[in-house]
PQR file with spaces between the fields and no chain letter, atoms N, CA, C, O and H, PARSE charges and radii, in Angstrom:
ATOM       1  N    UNK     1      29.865  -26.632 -141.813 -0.4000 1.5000
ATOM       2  CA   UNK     1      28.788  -25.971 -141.124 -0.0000 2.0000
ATOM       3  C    UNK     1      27.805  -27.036 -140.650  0.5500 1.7000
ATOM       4  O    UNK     1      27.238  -27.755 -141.473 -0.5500 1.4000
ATOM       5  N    UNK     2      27.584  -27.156 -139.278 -0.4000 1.5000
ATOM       6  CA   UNK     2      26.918  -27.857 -138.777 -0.0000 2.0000
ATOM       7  C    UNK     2      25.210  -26.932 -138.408  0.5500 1.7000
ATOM       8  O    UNK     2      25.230  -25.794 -137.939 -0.5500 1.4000
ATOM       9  H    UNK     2      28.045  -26.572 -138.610  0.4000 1.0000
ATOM      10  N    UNK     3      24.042  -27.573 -138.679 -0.4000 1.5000
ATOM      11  CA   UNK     3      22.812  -27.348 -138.482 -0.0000 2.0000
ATOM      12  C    UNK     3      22.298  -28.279 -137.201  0.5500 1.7000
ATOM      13  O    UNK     3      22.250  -29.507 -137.265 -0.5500 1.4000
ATOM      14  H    UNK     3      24.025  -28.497 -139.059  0.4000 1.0000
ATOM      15  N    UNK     4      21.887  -27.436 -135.924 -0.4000 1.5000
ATOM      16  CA   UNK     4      21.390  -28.280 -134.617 -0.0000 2.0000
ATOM      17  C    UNK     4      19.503  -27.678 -135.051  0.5500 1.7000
ATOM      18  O    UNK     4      19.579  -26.521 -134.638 -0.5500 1.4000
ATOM      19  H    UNK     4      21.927  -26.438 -135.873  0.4000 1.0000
ATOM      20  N    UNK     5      18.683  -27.764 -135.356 -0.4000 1.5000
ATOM      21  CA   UNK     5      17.488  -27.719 -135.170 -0.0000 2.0000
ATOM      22  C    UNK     5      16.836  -28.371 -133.349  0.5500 1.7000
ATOM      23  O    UNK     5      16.718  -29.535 -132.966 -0.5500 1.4000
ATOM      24  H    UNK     5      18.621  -28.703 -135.692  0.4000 1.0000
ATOM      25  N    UNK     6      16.450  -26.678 -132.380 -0.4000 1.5000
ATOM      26  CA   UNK     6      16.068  -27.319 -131.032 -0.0000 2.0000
ATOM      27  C    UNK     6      15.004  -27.925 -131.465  0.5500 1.7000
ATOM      28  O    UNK     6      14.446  -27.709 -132.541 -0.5500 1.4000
ATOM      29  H    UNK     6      16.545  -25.733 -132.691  0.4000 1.0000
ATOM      30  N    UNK     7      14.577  -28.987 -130.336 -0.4000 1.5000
ATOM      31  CA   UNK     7      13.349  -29.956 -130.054 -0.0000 2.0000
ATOM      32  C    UNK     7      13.109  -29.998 -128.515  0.5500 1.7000
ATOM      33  O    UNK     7      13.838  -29.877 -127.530 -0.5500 1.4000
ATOM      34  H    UNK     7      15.031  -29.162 -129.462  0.4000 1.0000
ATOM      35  N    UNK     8      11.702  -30.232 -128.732 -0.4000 1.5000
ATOM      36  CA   UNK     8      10.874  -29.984 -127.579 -0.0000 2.0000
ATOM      37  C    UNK     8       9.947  -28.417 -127.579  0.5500 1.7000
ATOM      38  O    UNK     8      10.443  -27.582 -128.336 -0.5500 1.4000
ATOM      39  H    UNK     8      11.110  -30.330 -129.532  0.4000 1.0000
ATOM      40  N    UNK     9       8.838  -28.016 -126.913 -0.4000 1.5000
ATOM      41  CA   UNK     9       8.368  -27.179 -126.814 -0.0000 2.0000
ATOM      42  C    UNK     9       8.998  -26.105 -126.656  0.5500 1.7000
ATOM      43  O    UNK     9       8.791  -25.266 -127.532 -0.5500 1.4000
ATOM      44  H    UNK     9       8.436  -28.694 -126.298  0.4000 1.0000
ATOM      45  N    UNK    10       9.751  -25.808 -125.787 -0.4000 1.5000
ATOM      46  CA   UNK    10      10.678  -24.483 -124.847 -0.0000 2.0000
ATOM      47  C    UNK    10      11.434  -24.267 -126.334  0.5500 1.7000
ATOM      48  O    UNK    10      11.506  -23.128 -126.794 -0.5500 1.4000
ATOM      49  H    UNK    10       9.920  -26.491 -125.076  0.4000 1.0000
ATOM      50  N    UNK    11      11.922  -25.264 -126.967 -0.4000 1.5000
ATOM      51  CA   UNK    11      13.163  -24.827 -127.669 -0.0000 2.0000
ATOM      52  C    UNK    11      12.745  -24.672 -128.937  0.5500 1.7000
ATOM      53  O    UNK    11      13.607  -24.505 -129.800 -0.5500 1.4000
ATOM      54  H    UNK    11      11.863  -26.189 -126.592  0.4000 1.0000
ATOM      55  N    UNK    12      11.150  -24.700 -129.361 -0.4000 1.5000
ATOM      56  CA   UNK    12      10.232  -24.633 -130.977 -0.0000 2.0000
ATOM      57  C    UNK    12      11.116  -23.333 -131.776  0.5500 1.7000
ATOM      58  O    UNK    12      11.562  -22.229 -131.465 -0.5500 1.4000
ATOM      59  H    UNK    12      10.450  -24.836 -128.660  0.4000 1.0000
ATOM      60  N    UNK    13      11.073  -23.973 -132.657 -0.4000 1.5000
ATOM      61  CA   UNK    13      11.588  -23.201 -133.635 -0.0000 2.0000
ATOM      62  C    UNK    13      12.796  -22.386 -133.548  0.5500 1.7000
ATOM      63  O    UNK    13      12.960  -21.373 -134.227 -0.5500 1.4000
ATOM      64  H    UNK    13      10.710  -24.870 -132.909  0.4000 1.0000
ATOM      65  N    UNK    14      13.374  -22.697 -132.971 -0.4000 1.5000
ATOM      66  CA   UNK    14      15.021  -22.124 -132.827 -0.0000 2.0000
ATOM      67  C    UNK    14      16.018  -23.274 -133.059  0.5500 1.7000
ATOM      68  O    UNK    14      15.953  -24.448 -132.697 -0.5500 1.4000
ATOM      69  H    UNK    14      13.241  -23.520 -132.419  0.4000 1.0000
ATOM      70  N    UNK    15      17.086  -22.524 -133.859 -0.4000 1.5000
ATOM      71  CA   UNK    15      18.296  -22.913 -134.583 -0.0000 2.0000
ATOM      72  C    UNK    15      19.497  -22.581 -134.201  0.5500 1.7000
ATOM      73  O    UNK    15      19.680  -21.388 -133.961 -0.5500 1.4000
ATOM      74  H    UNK    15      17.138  -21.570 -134.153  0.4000 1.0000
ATOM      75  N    UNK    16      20.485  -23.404 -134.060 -0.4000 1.5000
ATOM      76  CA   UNK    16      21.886  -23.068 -134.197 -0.0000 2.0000
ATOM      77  C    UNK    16      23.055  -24.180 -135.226  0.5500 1.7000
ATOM      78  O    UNK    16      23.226  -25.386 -135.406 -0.5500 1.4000
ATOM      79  H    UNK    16      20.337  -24.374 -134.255  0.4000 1.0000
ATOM      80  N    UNK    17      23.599  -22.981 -135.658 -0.4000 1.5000
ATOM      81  CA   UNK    17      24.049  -22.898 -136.907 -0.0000 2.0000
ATOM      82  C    UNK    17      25.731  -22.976 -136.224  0.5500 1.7000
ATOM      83  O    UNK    17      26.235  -22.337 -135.301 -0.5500 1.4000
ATOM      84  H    UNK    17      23.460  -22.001 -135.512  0.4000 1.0000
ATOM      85  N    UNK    18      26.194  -23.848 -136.958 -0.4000 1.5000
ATOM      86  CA   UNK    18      27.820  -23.991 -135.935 -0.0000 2.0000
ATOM      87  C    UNK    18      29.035  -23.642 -137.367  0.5500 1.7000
ATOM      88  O    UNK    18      28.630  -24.303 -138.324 -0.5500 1.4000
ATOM      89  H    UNK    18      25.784  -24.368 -137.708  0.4000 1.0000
ATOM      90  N    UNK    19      29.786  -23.177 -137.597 -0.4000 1.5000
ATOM      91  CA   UNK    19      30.734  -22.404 -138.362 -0.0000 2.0000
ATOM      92  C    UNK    19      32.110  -22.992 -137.795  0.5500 1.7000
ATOM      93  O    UNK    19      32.499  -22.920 -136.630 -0.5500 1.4000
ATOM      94  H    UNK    19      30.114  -22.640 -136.820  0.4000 1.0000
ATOM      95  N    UNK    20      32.639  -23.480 -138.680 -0.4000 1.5000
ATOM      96  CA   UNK    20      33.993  -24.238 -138.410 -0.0000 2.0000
ATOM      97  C    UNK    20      35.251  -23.333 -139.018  0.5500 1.7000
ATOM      98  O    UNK    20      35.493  -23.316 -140.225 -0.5500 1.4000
ATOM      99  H    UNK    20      32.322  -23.539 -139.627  0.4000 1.0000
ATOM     100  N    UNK    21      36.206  -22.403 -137.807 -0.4000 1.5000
ATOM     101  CA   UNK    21      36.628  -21.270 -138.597 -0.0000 2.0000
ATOM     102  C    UNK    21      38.310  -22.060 -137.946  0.5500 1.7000
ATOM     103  O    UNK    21      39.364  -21.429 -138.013 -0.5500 1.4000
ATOM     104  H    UNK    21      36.009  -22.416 -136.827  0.4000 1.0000
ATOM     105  N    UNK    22      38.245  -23.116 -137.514 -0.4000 1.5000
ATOM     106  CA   UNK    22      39.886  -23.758 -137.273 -0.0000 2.0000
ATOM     107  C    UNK    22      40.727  -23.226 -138.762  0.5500 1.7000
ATOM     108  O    UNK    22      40.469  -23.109 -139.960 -0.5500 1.4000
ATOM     109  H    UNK    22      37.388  -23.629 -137.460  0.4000 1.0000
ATOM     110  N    UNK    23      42.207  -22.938 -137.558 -0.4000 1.5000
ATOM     111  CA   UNK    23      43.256  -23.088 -138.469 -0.0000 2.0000
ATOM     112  C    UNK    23      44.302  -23.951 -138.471  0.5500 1.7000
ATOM     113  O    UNK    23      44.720  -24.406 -137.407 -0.5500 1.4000
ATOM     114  H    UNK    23      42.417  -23.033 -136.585  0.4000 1.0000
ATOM     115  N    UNK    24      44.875  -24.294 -139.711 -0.4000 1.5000
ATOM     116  CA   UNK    24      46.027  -24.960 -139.307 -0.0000 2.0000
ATOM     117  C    UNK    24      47.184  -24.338 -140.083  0.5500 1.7000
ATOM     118  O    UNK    24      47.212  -24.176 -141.303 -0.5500 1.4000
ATOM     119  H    UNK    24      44.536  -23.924 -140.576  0.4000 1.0000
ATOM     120  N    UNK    25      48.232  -23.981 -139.118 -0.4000 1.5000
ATOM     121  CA   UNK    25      49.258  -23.171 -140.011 -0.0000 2.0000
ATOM     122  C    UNK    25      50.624  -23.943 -139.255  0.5500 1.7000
ATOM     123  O    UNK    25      50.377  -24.630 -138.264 -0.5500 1.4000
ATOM     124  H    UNK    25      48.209  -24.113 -138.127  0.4000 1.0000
ATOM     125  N    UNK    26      52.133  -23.819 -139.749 -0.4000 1.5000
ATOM     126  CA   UNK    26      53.085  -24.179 -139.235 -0.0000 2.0000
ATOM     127  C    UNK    26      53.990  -23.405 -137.796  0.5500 1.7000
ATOM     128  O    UNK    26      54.422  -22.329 -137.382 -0.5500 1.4000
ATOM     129  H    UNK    26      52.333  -23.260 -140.554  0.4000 1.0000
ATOM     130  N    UNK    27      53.857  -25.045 -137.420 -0.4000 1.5000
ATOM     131  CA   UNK    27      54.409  -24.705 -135.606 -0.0000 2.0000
ATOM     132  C    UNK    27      55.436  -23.568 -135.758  0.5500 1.7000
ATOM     133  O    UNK    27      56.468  -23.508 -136.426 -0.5500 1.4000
ATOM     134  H    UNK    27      53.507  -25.919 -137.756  0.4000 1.0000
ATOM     135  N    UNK    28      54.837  -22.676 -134.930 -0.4000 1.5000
ATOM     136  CA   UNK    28      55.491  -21.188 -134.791 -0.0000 2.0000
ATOM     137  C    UNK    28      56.641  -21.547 -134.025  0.5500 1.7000
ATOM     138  O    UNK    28      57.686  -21.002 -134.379 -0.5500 1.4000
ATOM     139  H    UNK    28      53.999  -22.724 -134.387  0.4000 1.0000
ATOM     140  N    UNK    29      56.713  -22.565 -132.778 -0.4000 1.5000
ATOM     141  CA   UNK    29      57.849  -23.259 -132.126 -0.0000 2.0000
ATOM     142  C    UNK    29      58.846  -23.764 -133.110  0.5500 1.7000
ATOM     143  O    UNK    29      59.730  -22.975 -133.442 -0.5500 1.4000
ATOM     144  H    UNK    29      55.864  -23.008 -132.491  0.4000 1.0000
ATOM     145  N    UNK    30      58.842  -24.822 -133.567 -0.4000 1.5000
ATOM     146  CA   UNK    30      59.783  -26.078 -134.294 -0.0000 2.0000
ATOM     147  C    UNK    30      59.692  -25.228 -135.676  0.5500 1.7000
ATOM     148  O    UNK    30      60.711  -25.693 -136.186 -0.5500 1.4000
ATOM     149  H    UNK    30      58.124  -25.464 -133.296  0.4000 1.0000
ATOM     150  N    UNK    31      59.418  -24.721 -136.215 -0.4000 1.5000
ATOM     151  CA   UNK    31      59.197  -23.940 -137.761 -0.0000 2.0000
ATOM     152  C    UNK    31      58.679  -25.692 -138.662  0.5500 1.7000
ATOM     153  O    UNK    31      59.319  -26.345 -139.486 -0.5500 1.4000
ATOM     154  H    UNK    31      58.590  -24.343 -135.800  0.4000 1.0000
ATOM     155  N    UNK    32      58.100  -25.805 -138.401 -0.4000 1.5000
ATOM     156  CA   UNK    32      57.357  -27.213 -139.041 -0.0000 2.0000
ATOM     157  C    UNK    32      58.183  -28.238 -139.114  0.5500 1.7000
ATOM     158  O    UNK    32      58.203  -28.960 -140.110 -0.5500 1.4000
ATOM     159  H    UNK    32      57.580  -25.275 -137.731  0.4000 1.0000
ATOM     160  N    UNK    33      59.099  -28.461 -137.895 -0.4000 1.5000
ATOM     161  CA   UNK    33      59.849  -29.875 -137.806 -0.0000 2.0000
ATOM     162  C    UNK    33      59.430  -30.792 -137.043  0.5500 1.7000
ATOM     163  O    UNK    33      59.810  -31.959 -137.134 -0.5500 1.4000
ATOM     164  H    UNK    33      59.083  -27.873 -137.086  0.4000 1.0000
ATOM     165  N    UNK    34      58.687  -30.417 -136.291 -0.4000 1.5000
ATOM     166  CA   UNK    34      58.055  -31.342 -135.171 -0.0000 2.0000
ATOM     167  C    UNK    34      58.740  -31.154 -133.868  0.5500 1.7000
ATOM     168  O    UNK    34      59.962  -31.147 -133.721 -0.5500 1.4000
ATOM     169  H    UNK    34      58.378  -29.469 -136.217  0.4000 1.0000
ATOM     170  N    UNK    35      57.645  -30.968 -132.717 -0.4000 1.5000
ATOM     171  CA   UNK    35      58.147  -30.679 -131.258 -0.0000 2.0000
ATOM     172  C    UNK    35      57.001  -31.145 -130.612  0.5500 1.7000
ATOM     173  O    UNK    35      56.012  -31.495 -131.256 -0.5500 1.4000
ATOM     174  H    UNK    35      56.652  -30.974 -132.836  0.4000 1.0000
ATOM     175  N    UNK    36      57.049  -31.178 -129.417 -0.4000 1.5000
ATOM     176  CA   UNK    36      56.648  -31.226 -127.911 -0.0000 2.0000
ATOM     177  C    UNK    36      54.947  -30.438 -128.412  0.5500 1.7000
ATOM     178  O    UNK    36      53.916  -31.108 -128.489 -0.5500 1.4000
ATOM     179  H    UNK    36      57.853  -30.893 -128.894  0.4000 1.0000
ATOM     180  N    UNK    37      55.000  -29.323 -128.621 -0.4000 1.5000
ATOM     181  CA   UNK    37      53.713  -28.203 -128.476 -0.0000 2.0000
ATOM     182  C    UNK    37      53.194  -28.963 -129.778  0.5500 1.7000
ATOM     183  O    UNK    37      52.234  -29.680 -129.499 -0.5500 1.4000
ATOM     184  H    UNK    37      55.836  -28.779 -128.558  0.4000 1.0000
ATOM     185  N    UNK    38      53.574  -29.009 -131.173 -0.4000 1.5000
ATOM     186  CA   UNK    38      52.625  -29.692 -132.090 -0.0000 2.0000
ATOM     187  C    UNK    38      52.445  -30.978 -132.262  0.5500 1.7000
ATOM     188  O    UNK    38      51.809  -31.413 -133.222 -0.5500 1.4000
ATOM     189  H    UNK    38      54.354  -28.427 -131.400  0.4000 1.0000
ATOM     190  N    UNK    39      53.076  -31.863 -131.196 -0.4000 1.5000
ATOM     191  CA   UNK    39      52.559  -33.256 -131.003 -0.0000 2.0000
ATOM     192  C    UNK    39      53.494  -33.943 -132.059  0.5500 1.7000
ATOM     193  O    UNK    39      53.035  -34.970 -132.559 -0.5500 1.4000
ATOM     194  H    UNK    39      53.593  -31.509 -130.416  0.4000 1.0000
ATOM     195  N    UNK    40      54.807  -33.511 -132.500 -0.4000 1.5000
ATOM     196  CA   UNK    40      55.953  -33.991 -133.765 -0.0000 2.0000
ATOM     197  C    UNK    40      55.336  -33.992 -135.500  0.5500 1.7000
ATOM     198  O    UNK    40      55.814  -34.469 -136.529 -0.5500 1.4000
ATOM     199  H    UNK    40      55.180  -32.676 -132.094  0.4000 1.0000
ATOM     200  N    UNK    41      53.886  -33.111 -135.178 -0.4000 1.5000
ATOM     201  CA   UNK    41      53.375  -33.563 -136.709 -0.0000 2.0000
ATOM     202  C    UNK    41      54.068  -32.316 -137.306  0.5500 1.7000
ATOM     203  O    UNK    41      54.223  -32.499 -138.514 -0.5500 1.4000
ATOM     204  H    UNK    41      53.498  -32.724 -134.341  0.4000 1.0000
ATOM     205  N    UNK    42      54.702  -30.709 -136.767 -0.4000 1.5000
ATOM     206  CA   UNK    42      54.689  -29.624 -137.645 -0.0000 2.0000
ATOM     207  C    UNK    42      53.772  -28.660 -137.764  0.5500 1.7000
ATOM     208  O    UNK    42      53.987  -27.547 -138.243 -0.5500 1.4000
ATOM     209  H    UNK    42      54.576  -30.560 -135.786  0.4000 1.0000
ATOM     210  N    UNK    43      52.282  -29.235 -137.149 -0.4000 1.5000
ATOM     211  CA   UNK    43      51.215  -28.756 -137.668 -0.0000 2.0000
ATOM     212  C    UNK    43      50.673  -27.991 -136.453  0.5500 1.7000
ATOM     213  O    UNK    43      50.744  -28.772 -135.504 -0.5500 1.4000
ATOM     214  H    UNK    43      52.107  -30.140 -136.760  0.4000 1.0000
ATOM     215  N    UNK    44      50.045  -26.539 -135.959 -0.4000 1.5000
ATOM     216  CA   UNK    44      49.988  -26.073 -135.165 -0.0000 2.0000
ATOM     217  C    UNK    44      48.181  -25.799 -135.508  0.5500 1.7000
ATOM     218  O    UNK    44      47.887  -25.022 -136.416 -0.5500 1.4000
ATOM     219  H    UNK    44      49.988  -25.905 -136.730  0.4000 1.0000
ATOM     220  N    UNK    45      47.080  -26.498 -134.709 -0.4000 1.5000
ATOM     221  CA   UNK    45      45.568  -26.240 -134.625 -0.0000 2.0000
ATOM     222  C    UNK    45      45.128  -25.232 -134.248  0.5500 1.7000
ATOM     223  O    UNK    45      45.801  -24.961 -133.254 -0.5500 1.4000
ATOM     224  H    UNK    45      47.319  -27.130 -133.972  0.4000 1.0000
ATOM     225  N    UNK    46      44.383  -24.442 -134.403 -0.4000 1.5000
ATOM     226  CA   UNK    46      44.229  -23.568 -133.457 -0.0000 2.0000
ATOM     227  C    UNK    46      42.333  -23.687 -133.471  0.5500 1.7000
ATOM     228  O    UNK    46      41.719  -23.033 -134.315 -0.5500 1.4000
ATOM     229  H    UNK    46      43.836  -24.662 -135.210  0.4000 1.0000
ATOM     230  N    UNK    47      41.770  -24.342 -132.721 -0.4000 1.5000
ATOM     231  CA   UNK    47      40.380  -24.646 -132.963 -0.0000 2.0000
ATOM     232  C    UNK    47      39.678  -23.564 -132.630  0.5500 1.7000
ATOM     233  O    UNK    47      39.789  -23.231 -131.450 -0.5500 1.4000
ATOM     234  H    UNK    47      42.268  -24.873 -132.036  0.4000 1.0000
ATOM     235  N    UNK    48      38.797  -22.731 -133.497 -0.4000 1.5000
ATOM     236  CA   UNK    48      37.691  -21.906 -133.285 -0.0000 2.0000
ATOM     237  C    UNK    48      36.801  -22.058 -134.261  0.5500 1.7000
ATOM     238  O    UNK    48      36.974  -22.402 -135.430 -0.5500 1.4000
ATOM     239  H    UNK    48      38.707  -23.002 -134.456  0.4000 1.0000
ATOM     240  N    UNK    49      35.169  -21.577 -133.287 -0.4000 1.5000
ATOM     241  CA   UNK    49      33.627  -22.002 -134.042 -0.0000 2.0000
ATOM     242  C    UNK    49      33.134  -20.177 -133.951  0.5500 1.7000
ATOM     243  O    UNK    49      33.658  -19.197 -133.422 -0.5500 1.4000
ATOM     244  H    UNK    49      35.028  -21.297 -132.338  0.4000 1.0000
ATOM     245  N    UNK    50      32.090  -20.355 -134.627 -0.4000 1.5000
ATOM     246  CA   UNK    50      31.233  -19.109 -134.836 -0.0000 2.0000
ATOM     247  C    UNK    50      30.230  -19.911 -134.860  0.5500 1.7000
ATOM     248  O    UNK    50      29.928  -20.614 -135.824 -0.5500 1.4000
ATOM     249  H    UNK    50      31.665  -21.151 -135.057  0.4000 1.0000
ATOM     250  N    UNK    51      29.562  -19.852 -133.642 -0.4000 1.5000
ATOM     251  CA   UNK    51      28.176  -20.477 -132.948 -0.0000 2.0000
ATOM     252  C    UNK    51      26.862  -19.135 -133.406  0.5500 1.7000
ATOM     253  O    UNK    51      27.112  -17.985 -133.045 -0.5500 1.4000
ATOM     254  H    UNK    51      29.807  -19.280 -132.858  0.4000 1.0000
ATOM     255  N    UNK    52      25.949  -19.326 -133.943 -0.4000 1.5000
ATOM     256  CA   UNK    52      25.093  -18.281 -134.528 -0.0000 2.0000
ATOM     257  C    UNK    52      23.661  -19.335 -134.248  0.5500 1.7000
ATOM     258  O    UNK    52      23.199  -20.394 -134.672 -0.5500 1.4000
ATOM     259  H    UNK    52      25.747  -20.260 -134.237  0.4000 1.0000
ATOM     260  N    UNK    53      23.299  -18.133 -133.130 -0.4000 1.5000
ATOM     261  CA   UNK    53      21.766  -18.667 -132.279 -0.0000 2.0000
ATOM     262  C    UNK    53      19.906  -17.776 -133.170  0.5500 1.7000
ATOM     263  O    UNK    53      19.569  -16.629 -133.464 -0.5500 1.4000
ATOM     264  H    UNK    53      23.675  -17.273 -132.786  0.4000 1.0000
ATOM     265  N    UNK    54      19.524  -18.580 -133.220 -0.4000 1.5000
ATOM     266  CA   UNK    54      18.338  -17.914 -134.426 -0.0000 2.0000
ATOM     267  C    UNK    54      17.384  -17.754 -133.189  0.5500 1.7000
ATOM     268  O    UNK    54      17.753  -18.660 -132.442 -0.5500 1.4000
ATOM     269  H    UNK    54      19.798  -19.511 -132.981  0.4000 1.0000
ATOM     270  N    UNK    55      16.188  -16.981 -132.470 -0.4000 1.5000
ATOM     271  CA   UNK    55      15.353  -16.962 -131.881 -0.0000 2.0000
ATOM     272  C    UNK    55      14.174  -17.543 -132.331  0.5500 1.7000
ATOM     273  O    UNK    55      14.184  -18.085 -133.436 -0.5500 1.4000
ATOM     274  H    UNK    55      15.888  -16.244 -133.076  0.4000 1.0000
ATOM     275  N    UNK    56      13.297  -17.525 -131.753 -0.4000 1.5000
ATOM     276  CA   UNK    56      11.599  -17.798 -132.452 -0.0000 2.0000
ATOM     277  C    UNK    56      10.943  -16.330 -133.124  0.5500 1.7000
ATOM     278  O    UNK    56       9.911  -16.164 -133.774 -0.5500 1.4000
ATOM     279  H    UNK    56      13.290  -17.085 -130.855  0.4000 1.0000
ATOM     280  N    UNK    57      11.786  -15.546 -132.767 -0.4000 1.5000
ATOM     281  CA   UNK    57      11.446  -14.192 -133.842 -0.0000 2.0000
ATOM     282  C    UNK    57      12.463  -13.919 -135.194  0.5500 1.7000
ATOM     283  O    UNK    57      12.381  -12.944 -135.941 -0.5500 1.4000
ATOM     284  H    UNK    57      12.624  -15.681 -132.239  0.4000 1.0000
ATOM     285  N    UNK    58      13.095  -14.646 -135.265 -0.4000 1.5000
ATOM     286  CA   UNK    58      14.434  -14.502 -136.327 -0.0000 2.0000
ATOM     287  C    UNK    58      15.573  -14.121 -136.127  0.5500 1.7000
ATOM     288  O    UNK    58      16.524  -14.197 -136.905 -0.5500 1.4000
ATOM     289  H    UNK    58      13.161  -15.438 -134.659  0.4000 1.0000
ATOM     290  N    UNK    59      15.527  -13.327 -134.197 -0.4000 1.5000
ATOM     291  CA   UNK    59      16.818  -12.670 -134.814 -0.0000 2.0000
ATOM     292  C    UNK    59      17.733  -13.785 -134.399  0.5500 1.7000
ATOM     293  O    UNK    59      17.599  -14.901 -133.898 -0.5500 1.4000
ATOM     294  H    UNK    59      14.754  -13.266 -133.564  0.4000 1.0000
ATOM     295  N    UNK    60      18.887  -12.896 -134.882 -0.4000 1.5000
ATOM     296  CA   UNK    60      20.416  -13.906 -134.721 -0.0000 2.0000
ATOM     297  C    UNK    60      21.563  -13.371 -133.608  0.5500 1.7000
ATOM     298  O    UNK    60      22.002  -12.224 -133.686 -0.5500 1.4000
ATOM     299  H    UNK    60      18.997  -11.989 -135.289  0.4000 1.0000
ATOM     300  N    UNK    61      21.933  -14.159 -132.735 -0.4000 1.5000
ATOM     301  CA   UNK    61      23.164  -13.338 -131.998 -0.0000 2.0000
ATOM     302  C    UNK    61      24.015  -14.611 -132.255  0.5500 1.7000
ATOM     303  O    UNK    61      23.694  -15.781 -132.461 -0.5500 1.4000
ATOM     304  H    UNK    61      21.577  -15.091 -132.672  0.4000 1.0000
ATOM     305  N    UNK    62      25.172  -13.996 -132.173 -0.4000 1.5000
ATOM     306  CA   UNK    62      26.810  -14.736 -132.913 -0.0000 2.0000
ATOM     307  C    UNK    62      27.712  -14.885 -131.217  0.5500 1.7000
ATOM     308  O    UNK    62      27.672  -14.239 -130.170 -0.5500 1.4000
ATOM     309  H    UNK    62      25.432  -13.046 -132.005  0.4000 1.0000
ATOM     310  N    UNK    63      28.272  -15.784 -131.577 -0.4000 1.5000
ATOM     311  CA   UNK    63      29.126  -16.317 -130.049 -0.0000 2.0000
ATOM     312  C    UNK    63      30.632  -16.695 -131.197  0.5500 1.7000
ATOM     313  O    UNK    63      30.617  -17.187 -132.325 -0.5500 1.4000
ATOM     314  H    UNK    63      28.304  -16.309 -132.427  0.4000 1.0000
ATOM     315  N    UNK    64      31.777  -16.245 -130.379 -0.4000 1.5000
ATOM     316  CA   UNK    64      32.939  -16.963 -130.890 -0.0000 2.0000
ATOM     317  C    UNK    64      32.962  -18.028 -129.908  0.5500 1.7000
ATOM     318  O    UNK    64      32.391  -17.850 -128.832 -0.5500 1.4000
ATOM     319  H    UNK    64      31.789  -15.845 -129.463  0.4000 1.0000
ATOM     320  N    UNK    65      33.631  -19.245 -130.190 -0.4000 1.5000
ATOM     321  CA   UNK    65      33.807  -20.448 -128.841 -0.0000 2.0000
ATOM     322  C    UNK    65      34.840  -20.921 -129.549  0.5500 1.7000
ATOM     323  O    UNK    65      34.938  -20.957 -130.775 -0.5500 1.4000
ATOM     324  H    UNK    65      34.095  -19.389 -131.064  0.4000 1.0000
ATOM     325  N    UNK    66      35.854  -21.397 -128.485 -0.4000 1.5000
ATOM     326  CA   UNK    66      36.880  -22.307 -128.928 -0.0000 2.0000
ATOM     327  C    UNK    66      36.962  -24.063 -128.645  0.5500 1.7000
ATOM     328  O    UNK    66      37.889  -24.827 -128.913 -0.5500 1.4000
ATOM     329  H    UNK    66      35.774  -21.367 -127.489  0.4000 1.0000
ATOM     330  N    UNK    67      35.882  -24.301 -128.127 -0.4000 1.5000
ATOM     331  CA   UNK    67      35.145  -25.713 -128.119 -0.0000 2.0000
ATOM     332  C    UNK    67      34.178  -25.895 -128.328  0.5500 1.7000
ATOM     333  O    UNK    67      33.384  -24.977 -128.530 -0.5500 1.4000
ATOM     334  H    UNK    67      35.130  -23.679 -127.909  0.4000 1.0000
ATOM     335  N    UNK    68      33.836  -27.198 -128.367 -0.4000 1.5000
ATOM     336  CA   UNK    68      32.234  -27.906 -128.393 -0.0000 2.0000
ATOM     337  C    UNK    68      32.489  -28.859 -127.894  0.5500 1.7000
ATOM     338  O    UNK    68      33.501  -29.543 -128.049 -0.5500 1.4000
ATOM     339  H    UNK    68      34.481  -27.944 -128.203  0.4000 1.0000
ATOM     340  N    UNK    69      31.297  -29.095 -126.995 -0.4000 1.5000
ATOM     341  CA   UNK    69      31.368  -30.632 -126.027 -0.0000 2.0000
ATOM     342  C    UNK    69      30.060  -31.139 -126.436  0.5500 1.7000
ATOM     343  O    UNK    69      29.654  -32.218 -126.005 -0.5500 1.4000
ATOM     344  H    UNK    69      30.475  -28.540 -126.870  0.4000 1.0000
């Protein structure tokens, strides 16, 4: 779980809270032998976050994302 605390005026007192919900389970392709789609490791990523935005009043709204840049 990553903590971003905004800075600067506009962004006072608001938070986002980053949730690391990746999986790693065996290549549904190769059955965990290694191929082309899992890069020969077996191992199949599947990257997803639960991004959770705090306002300057408290509340919270939730985002699924499958990156971060």
């Amino acid at each position: 779980m990553v903590d971003r605390t905004g800075e600067g005026e506009s962004m006072k007192k608001t938070k986002v809270t980053i949730i690391d919900k990746s999986l790693e389970k065996k290549c549904y392709f190769c059955n965990g032998k290694g191929c082309k789609q899992c890069k020969s490791t077996g191992i199949d990523v599947q990257k997803f976050y639960h991004l959770i935005y705090t306002d300057k009043k408290g509340q919270k709204i939730a985002f699924g994302v499958d990156s971060i840049k």
